[in-house]
C-alpha positions in Angstrom: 0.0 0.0 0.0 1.0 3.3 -1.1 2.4 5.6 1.8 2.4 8.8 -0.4 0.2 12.0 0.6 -2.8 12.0 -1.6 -1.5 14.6 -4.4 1.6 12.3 -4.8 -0.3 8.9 -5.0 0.0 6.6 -7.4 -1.1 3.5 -6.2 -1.4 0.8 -8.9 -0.7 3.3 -11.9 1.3 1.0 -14.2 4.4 3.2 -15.1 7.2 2.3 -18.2 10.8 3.6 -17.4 13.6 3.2 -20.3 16.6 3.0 -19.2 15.6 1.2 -15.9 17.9 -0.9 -15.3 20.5 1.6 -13.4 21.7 5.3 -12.6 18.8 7.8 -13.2 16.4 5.3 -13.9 16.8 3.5 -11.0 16.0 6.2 -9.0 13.4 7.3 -10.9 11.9 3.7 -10.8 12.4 3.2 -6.7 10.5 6.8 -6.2 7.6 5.6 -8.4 7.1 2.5 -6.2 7.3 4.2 -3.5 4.3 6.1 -4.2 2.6 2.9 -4.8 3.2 2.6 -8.8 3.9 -0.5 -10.1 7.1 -0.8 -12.6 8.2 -1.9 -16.1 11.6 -1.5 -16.4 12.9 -1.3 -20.1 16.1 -1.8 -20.9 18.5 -3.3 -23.4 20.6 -4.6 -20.5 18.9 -7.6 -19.5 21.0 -8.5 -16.2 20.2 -4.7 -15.4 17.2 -4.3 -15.4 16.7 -8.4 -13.7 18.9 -6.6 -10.6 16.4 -3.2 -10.6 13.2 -5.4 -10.9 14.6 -7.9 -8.1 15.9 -4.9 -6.0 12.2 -3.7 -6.4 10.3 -7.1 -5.6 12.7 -7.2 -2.6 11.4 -3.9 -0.8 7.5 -5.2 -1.7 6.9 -3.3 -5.0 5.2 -4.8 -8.3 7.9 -5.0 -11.3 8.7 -6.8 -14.4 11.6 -6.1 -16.6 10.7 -5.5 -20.3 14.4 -5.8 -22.9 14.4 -4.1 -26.0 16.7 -1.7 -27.9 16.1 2.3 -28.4 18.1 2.1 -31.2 16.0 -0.4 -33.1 12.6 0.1 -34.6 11.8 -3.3 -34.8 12.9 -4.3 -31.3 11.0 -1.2 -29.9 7.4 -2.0 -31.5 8.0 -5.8 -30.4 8.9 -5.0 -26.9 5.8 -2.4 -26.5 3.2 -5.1 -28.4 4.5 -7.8 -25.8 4.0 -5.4 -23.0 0.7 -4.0 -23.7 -0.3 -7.9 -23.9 0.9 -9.1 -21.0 0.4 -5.9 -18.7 -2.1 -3.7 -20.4 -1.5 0.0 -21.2 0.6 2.0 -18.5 -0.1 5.1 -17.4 3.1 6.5 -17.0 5.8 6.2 -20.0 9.0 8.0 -18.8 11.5 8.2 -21.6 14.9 7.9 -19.6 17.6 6.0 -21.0 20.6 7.7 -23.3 23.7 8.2 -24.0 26.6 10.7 -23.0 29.7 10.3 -24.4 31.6 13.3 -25.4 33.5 14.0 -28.9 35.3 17.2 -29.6 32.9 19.6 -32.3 35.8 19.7 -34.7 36.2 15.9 -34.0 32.6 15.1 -33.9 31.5 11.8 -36.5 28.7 11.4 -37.9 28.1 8.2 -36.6 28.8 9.4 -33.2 26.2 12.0 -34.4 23.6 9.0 -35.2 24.4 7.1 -32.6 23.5 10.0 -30.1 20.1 10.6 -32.0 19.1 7.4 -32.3 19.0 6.9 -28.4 18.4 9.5 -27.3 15.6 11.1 -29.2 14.4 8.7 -31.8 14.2 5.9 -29.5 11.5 8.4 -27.2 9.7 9.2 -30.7 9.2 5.6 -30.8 8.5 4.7 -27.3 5.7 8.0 -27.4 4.3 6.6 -30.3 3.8 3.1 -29.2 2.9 4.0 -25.9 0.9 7.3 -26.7 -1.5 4.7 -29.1 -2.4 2.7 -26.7 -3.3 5.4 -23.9 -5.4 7.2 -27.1 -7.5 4.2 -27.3 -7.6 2.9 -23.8 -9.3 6.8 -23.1 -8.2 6.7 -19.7 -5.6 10.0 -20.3 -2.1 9.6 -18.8 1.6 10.8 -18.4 4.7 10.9 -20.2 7.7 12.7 -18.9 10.9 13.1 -20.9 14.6 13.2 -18.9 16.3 16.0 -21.2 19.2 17.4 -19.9 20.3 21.2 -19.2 22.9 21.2 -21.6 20.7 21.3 -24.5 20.3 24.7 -23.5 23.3 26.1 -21.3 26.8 23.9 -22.0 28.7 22.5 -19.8 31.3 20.6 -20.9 33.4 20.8 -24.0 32.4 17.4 -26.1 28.5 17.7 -25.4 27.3 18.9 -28.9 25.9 15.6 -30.5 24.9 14.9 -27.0 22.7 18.2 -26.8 21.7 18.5 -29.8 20.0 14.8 -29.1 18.6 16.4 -25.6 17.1 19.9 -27.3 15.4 17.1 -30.1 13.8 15.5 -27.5 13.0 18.9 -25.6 11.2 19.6 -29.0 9.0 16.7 -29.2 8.5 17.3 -25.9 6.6 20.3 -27.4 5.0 18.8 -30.1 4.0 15.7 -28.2 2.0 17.7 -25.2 0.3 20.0 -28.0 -0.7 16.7 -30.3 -1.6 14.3 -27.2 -3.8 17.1 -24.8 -7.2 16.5 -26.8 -6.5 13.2 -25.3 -5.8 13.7 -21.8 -2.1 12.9 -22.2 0.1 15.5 -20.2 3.8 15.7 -21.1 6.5 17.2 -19.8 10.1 17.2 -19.6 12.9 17.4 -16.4 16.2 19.0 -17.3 19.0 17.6 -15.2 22.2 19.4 -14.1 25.3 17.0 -13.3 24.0 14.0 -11.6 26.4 11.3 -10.2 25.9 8.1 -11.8 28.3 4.7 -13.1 27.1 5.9 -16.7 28.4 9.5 -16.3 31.9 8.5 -14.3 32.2 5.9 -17.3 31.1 8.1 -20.4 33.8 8.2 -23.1 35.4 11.0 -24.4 38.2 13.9 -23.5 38.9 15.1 -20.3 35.8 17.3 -19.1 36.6 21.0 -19.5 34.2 23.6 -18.9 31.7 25.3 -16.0 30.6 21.7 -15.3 33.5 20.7 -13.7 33.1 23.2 -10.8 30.6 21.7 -7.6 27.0 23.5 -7.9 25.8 25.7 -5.0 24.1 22.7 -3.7 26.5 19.9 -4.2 26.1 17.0 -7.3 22.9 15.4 -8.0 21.6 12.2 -7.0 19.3 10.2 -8.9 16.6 10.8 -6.5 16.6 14.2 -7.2 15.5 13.8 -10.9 13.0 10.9 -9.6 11.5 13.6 -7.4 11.0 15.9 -10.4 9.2 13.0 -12.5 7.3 11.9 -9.5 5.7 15.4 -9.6 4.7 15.4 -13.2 3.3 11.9 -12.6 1.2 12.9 -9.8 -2.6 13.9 -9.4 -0.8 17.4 -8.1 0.5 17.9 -11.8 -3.0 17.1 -13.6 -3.1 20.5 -15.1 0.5 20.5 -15.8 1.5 19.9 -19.5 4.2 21.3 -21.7 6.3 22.2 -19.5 9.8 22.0 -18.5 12.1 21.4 -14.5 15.5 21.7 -14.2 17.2 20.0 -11.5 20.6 20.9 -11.8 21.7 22.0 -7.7 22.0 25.9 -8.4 24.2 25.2 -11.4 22.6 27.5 -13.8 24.0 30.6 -11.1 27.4 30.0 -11.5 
């Protein structure tokens, strides 16, 4: 049973996290549950997201692991179809996973270029339009909520351009989603985060970071549970008027 204050409650709203499986999404998945939610967590890592989902079941939450790949089309409609079988329609999608590595501008690859894209925002394109179909015709409304990042629109760190051009994409059809999906009853929304310490970010590849990021915010590094807190809003009954809209969490960073 859900221990959440009635404005945060989600007690047996089925909610869809990419990227699940560790870091951010973790996080993000443990504060859902908490508020009584119960959890899909997608990932392409299956071990991953089989330690989250176990982690989960261990403290008493609902959760089932679902494996596909962003990057794959195919893989993406397969995974949702299988899902929306086996669990019915969620109520929360929450578009998570991506990738950070960094490359130089004047070194940048295209492939680097499509790598970054096609994670990071064609793979929510294609989670929001699988998922977005079936809320439309289960007419019950719902949530999504889209993990951007700040550097799409202040920089950070030298190295971040595929990376935030990928981020502002996905800020944009952000936009377009919550104007398309309202008639519906579909909010979206997006959470910007700062610098959040995670094995992903220590591990991203790339040149030595160089740049305002490197210094400590006003408030110290985020945690994941900080971003969670941020989605768990925009999830909530207490955000039910809240669409197209945009939170960053990024510690103060933004003042320096």
């Amino acid at each position: 049973m859900s221990g959440a204050s009635p404005g945060f409650d989600l007690h047996g709203k089925l909610s869809l996290v990419t990227g699940g499986g560790g870091g951010i999404g973790c996080g993000i998945a443990l504060t859902l549950a908490q508020a009584g939610a119960r959890l899909l967590i997608a990932d392409r890592d299956e071990a991953a997201a089989a330690r989250s989902v176990e982690s989960l079941r261990q403290q008493g939450h609902e959760a089932d692991a679902v494996i596909l790949d962003l990057a794959d089309e195919a893989s993406v409609v397969a995974a949702c179809a299988d899902l929306l079988r086996r669990h019915g329609t969620p109520w929360l999608l929450v578009n998570n996973a991506g990738l950070q590595d960094r490359e130089l501008l004047l070194d940048t690859r295209s492939s680097e270029w499509d790598r970054m894209m096609a994670v990071n925002a064609r793979g929510p394109m294609l989670m929001t339009r699988e998922i977005a179909r079936a809320m439309v015709d289960a007419g019950s409304g719902g949530r999504i909520v889209n993990i951007a990042s700040n550097s799409a629109r202040v920089p950070s760190v030298k190295g971040l351009g595929s990376y935030a051009a990928s981020k502002g994409a996905l800020l944009a059809l952000s936009l377009s989603s919550a104007f398309e999906l309202v008639e519906h009853g579909i909010t979206v929304n997006s959470v910007l985060p700062g610098g959040v310490i995670t094995p992903g970010a220590m591990a991203a590849r790339g040149p030595a970071t160089e740049g305002p990021g490197r210094r400590k915010p006003p408030l110290g590094m985020c945690e994941p549970q900080d971003i969670a807190a941020a989605v768990l809003f925009f999830a909530s009954p207490a955000a039910r008027y809240v669409t197209n809209q945009s939170l960053t969490v990024d510690a103060g960073a933004s003042l320096t």
